[in-house]
C-alpha positions in Angstrom: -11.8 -7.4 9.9 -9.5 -7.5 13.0 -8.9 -4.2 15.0 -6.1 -2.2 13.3 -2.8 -2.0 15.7 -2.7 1.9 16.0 0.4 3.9 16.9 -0.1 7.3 18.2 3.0 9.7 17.8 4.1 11.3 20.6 2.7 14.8 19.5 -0.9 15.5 18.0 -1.7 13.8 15.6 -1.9 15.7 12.5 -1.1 13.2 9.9 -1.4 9.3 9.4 -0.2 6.5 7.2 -2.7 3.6 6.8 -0.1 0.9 6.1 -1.3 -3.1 5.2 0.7 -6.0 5.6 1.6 -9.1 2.7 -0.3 -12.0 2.0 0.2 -14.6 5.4 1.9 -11.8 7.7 -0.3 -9.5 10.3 -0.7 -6.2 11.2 2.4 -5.9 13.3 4.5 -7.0 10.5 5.4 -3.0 9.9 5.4 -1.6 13.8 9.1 -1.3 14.1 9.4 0.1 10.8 6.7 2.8 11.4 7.4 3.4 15.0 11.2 4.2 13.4 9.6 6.5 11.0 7.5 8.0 14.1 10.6 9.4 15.2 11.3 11.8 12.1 7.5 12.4 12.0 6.4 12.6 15.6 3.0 14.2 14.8 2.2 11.2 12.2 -0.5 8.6 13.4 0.3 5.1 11.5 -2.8 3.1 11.2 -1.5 -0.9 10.4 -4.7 -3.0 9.3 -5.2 -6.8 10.0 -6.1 -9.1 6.7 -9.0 -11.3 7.7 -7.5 -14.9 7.8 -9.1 -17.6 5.1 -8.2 -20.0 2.6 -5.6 -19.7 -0.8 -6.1 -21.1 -3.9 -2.4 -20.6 -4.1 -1.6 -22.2 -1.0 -3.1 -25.8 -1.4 -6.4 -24.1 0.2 -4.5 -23.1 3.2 -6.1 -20.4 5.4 -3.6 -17.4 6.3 -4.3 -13.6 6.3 -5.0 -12.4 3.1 -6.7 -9.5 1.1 -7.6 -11.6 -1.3 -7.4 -14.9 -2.6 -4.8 -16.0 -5.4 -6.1 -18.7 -8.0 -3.1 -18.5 -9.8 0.3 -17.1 -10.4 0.9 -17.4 -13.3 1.2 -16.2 -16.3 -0.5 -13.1 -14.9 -1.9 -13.4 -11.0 -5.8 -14.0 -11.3 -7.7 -12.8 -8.1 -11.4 -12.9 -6.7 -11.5 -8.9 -7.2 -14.5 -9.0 -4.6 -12.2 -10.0 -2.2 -10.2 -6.7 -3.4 -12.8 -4.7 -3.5 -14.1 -5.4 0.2 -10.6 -5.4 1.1 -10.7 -1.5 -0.6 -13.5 -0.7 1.5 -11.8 -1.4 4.5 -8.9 1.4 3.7 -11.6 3.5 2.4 -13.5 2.9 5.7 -10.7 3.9 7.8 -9.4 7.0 5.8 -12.8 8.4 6.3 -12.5 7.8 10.0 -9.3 9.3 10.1 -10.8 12.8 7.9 -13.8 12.3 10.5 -11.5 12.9 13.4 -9.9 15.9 12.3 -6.9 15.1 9.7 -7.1 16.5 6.5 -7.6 13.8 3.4 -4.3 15.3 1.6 -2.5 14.7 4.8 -3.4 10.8 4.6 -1.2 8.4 3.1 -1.6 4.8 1.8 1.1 2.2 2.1 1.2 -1.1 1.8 3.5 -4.2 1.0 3.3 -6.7 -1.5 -0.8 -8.0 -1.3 -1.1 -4.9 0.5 0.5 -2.6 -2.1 -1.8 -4.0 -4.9 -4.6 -3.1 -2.4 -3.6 0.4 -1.7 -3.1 1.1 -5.7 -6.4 0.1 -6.4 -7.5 1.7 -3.9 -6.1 5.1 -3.8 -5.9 5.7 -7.9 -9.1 3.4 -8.6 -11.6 3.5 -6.2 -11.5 6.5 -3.7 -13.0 9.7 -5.3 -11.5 12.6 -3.1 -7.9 13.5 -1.7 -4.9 11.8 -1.0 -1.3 13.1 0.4 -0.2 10.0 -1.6 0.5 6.3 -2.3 3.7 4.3 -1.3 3.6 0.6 -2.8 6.5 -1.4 -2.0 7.3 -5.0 -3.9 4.1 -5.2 -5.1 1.9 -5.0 -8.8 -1.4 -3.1 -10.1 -4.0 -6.0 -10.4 -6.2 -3.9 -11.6 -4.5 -1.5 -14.1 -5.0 -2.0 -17.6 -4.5 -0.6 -20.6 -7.7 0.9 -21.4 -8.2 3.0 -18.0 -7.9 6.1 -18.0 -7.2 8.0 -14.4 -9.4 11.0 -13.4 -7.6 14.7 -13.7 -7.6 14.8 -10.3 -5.2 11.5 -9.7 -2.4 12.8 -12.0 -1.6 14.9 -8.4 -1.4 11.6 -6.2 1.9 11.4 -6.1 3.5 7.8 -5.8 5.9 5.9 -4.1 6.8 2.4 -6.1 9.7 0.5 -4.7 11.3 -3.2 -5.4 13.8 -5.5 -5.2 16.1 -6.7 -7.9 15.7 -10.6 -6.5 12.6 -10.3 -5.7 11.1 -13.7 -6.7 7.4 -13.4 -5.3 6.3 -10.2 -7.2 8.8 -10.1 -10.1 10.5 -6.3 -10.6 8.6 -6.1 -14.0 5.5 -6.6 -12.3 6.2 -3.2 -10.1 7.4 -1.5 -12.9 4.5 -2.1 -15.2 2.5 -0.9 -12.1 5.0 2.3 -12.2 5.1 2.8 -16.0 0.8 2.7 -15.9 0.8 5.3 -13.4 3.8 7.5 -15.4 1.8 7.2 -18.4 -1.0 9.1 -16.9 0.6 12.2 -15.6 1.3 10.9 -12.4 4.2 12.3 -10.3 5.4 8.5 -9.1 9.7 7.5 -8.3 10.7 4.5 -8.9 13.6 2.7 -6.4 15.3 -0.3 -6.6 17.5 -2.3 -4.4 19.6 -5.1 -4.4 17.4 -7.4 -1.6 14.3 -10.5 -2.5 10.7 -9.9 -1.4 11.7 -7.9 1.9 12.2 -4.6 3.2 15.7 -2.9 3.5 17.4 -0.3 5.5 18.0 1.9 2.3 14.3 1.7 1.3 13.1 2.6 4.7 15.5 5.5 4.4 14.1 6.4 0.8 10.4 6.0 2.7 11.2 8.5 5.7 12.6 11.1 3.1 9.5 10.9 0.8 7.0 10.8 3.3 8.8 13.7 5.0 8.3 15.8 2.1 4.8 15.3 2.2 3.9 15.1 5.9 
């Protein structure tokens, strides 16, 4: 995997979102959004991951950054979950850097969009075994959750972020919701936003993201 683009915040860093990018976009995809949130949480370090670029099923074989390849859409998204779960080991990789150099695990935050959300969910509520300060997923889907999991006591308090559009015609709104409602289920303290906008990021989300993340950070 590429070098992360890392934004320092103009204080000590105390704090840091690890924040992944769709399927076919890059790791500056997010910087002005995060370097806007910097300026509510200037002792926040945002970590912004690259996908490693190969092909998609999806895409005719095309190669473009991805966390994992699509071999189909429909009727539900099946995935290579290796490619997830290397893709996992990345963010776990980097949050342990991150507790290495001094910041504490419930003072990390996982973010991603689209491809990147259904990374970060497996991720944070799936596969990484200690602390979290929480989850943000934004127009994106649980591949990975299913009926018959059940979530460890100690994920009911990883508090979740889950946010859509209404148009969204890449990740359909149910598709987030289901990811929601999975998480709700199990005790989870997760909100749910919607907004009137496609697959893309709005000013009013971005506001609804500074407020939450404030309350944690």
């Amino acid at each position: 995997m590429s070098q992360p683009l890392l934004l320092e915040p103009t204080q000590a860093a105390d704090a840091c979102v690890i924040w992944l990018h769709g399927l076919g976009a890059d790791r500056y995809d997010f910087e002005p959004v995060a370097r806007m949130l910097q300026r509510i949480l200037p002792s926040t370090r945002f970590i912004l991951p690259q996908a490693p670029t190969r092909p998609v099923t999806v895409f005719n074989g095309m190669p473009v950054p991805s966390w994992y390849d699509i071999k189909a859409m429909a009727p539900a998204r099946a995935i290579d979950e290796a490619q997830l779960e290397a893709s996992a080991d990345s963010v776990i990789a980097l949050v342990e850097e991150q507790i290495a150099q001094g910041i504490a695990a419930q003072r990390i935050i996982l973010a991603g969009f689209s491809q990147g959300g259904a990374v970060v969910l497996h991720t944070g509520y799936l596969r990484w075994q200690g602390e979290l300060g929480g989850v943000m997923a934004l127009s994106t889907y649980g591949p990975t959750f299913s009926s018959e999991i059940q979530l460890p006591e100690a994920k009911k308090h990883l508090p979740a972020l889950c946010l859509h559009g209404t148009y969204d015609d890449v990740v359909a709104p149910d598709m987030g919701r289901a990811a929601h409602d999975f998480l709700h289920a199990r005790g989870v303290a997760v909100q749910w936003h919607d907004y009137p906008m496609a697959h893309e990021v709005s000013n009013e989300e971005i506001g609804d993201i500074g407020a939450w993340l404030r309350e944690r950070l």
